[in-house]
DRENDO-1510 file (C-alpha; in Angstrom, 1 decimal, always signed):
<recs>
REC; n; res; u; v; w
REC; 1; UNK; +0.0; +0.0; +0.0 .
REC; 2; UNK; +1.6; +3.8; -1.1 .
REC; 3; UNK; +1.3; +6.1; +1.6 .
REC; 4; UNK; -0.2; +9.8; +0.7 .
REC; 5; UNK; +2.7; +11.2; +2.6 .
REC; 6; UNK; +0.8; +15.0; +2.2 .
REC; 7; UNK; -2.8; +13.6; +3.2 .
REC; 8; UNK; -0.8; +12.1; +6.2 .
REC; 9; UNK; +0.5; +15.1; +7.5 .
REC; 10; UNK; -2.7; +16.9; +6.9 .
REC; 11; UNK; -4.7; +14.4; +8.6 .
REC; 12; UNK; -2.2; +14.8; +11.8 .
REC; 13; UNK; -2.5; +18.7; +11.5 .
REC; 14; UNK; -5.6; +18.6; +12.0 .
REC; 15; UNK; -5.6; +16.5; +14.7 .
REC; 16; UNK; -2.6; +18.0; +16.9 .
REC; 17; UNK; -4.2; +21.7; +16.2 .
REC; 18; UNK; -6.8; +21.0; +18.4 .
REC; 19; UNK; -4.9; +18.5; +20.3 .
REC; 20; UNK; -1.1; +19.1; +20.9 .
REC; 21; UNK; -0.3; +16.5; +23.3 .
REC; 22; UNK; -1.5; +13.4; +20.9 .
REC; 23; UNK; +0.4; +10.6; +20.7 .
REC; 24; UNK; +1.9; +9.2; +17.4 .
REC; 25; UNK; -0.8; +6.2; +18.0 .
REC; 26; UNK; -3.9; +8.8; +17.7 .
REC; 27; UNK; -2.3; +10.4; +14.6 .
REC; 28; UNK; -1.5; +7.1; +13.0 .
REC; 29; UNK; -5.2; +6.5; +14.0 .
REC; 30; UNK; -6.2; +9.8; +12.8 .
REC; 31; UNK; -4.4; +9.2; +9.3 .
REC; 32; UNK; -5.9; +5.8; +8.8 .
REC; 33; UNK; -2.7; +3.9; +9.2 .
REC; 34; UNK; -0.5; +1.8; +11.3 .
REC; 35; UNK; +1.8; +3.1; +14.2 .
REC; 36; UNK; +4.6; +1.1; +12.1 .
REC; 37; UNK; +3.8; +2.6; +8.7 .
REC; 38; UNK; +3.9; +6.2; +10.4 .
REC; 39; UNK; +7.6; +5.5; +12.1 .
REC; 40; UNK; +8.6; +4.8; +8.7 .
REC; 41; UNK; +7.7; +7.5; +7.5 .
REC; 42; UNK; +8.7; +9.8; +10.8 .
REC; 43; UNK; +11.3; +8.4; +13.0 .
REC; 44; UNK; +9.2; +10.6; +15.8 .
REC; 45; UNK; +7.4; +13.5; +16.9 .
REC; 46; UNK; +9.8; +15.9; +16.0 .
REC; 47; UNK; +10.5; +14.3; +12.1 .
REC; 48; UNK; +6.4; +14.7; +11.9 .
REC; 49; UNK; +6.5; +18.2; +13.4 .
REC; 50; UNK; +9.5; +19.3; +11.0 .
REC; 51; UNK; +7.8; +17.8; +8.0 .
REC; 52; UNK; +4.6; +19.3; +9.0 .
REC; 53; UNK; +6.7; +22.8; +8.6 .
REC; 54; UNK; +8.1; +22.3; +6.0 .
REC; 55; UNK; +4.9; +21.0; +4.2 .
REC; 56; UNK; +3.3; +24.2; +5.6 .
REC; 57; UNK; +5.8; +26.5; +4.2 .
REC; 58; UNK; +5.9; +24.8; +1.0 .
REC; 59; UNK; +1.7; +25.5; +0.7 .
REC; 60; UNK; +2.0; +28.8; +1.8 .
REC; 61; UNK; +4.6; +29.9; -0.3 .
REC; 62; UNK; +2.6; +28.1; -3.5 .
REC; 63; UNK; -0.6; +30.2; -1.7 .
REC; 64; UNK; +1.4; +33.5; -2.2 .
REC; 65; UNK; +2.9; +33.0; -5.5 .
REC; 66; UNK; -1.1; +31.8; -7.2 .
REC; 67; UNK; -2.4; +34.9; -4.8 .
REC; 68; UNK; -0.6; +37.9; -7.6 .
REC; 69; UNK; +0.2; +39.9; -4.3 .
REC; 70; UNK; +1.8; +42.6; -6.5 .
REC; 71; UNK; -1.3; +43.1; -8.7 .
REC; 72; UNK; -3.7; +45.5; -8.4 .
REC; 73; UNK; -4.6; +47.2; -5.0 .
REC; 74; UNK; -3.5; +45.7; -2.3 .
REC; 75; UNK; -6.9; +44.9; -0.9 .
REC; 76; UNK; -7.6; +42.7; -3.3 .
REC; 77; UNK; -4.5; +41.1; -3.2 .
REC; 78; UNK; -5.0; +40.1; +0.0 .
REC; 79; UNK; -8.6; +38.7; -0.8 .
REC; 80; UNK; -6.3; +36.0; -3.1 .
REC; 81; UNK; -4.2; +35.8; -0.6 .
REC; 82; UNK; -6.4; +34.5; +2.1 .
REC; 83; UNK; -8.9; +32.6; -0.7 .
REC; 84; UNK; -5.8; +30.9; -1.6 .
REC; 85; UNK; -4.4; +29.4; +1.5 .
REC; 86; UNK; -8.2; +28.4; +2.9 .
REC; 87; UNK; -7.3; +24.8; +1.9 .
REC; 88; UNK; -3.9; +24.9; +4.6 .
REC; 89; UNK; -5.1; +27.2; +6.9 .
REC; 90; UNK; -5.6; +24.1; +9.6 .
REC; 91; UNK; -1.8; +23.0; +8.2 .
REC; 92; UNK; -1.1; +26.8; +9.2 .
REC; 93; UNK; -3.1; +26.9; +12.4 .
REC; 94; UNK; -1.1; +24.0; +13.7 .
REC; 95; UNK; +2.4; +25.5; +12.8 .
REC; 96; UNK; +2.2; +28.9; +14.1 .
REC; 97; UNK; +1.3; +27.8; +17.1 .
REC; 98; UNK; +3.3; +25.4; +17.9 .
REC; 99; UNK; +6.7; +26.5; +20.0 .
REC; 100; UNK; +8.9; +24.2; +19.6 .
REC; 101; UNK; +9.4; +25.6; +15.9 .
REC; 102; UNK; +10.1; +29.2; +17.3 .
REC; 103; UNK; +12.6; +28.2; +20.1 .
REC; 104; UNK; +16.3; +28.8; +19.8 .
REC; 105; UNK; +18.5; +29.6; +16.9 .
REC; 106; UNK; +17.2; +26.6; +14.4 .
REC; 107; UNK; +14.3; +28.3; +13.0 .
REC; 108; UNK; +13.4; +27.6; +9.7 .
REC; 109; UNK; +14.3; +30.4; +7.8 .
REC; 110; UNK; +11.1; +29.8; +5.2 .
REC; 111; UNK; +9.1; +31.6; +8.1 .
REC; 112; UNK; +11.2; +34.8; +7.6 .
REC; 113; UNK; +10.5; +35.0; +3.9 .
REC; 114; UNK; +6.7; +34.3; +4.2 .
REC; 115; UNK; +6.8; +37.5; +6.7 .
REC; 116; UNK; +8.7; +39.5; +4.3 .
REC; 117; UNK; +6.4; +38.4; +1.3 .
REC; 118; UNK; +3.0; +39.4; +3.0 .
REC; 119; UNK; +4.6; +42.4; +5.4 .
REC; 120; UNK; +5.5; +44.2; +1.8 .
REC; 121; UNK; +1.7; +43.3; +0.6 .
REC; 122; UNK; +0.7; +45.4; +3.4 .
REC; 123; UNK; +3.5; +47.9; +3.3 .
REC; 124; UNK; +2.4; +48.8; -0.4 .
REC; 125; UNK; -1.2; +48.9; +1.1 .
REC; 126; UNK; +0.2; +51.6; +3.9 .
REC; 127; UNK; +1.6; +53.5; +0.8 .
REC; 128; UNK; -1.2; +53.6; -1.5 .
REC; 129; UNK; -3.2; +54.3; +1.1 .
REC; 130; UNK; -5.7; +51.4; +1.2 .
REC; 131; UNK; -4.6; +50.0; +5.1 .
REC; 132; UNK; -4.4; +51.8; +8.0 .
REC; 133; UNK; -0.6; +53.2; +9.0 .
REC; 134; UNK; -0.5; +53.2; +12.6 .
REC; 135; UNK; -0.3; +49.2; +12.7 .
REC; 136; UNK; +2.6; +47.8; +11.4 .
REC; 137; UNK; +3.4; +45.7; +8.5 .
REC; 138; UNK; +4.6; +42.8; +11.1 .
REC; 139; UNK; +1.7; +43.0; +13.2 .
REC; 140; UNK; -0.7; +42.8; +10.4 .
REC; 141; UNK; +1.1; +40.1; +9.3 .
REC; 142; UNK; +0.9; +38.1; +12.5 .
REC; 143; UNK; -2.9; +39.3; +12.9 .
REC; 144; UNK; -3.4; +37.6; +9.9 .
REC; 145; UNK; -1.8; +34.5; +11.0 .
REC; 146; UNK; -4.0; +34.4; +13.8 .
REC; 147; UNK; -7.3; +35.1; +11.9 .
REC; 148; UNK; -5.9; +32.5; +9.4 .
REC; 149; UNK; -5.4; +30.1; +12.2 .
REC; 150; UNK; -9.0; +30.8; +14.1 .
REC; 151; UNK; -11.0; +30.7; +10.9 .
REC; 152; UNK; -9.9; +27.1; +10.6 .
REC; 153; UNK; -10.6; +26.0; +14.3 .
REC; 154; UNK; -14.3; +27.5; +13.9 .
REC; 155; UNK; -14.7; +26.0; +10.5 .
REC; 156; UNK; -13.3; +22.1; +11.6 .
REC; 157; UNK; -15.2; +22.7; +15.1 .
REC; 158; UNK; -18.5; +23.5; +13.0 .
REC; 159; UNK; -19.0; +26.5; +14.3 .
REC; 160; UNK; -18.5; +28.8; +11.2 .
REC; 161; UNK; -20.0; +27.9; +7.9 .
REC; 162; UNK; -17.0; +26.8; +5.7 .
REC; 163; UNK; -18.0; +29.3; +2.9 .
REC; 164; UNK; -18.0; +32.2; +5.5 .
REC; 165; UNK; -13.7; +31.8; +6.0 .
REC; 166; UNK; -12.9; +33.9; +3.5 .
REC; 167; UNK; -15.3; +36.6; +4.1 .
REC; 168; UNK; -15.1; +36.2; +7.7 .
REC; 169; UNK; -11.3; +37.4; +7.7 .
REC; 170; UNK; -10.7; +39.5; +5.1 .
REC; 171; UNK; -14.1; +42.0; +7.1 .
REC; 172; UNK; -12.2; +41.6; +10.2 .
REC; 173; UNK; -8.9; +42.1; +9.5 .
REC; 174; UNK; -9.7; +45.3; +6.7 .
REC; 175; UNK; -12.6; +46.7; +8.6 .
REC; 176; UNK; -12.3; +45.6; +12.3 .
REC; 177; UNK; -14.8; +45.4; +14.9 .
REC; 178; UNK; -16.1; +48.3; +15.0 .
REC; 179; UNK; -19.5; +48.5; +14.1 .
REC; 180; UNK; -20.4; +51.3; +11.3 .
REC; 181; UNK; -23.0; +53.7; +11.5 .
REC; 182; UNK; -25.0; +54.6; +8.2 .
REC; 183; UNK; -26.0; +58.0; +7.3 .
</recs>
């Protein structure tokens, strides 16, 4: 039997976002394969972790180039943006939150250049004048992460209509909480 070795690691994303401390059994389980067939494939938690990055940085990187983020106004550039990583945002939940990729010197310097990529989308929209300037281009960046990340926890708990993801973060994150009043 060939092992999907991408549908593997997106089957244990999605189970170690909403439970971290599961053991290689319950993602084997999770994956629909054998402890044994998983070992092969990841001598432990820290290969599936490290593959799971770099799996994650490869999608997001793919997301970025098919989102055109330096067509058009930036606004809609980030509309792509976030339309094209729906299908790894739970691979994405998973990864920026988990610490043991952020600790010491070894960081995986993919990470760096997704930052870079999507702080200059929201750099140009600062200097065009579409986003707001007193929020940085790094904070926006992580904000995004985070909606990223929470849209896909509401969507697998059932809680947000799976349509609504895109919608749901692009109105947050471009026009806040803040309820308007109409004249």
């Amino acid at each position: 039997m060939t092992v999907d070795r991408a549908q593997v690691l997106h089957s244990a994303a999605a189970l170690l976002t909403r439970r971290s401390t599961a053991t290689m059994d319950e993602v084997a389980r999770a994956a629909g394969i054998s402890r044994a067939t998983l070992h092969r494939q990841f001598a432990g938690r820290d290969a599936l972790v490290r593959a799971l990055e770099e799996l994650g940085i490869t999608e997001c990187e793919s997301a970025l180039d098919r989102a055109r983020l330096d067509e058009g106004p930036a606004a809609d550039a980030l509309r792509r943006l976030i339309r094209e990583v729906e299908s790894s945002a739970p691979l994405l939940a998973f990864l920026v939150t988990e610490n043991q990729l952020f600790e010491g010197e070894q960081q995986h310097e993919g990470w760096a250049h997704l930052d870079s990529r999507i702080e200059a989308l929201f750099r140009r929209g600062q200097e065009t004048g579409e986003f707001r300037i007193d929020l940085t281009p790094a904070w926006l960046t992580e904000a995004l992460y985070g909606l990223i990340g929470s849209g896909a926890w509401a969507v697998q708990d059932g809680r947000v209509a799976a349509k609504d993801f895109q919608f749901m973060i692009v109105e947050l994150l471009l026009g806040g909480a803040l309820r308007r009043v109409e004249p």
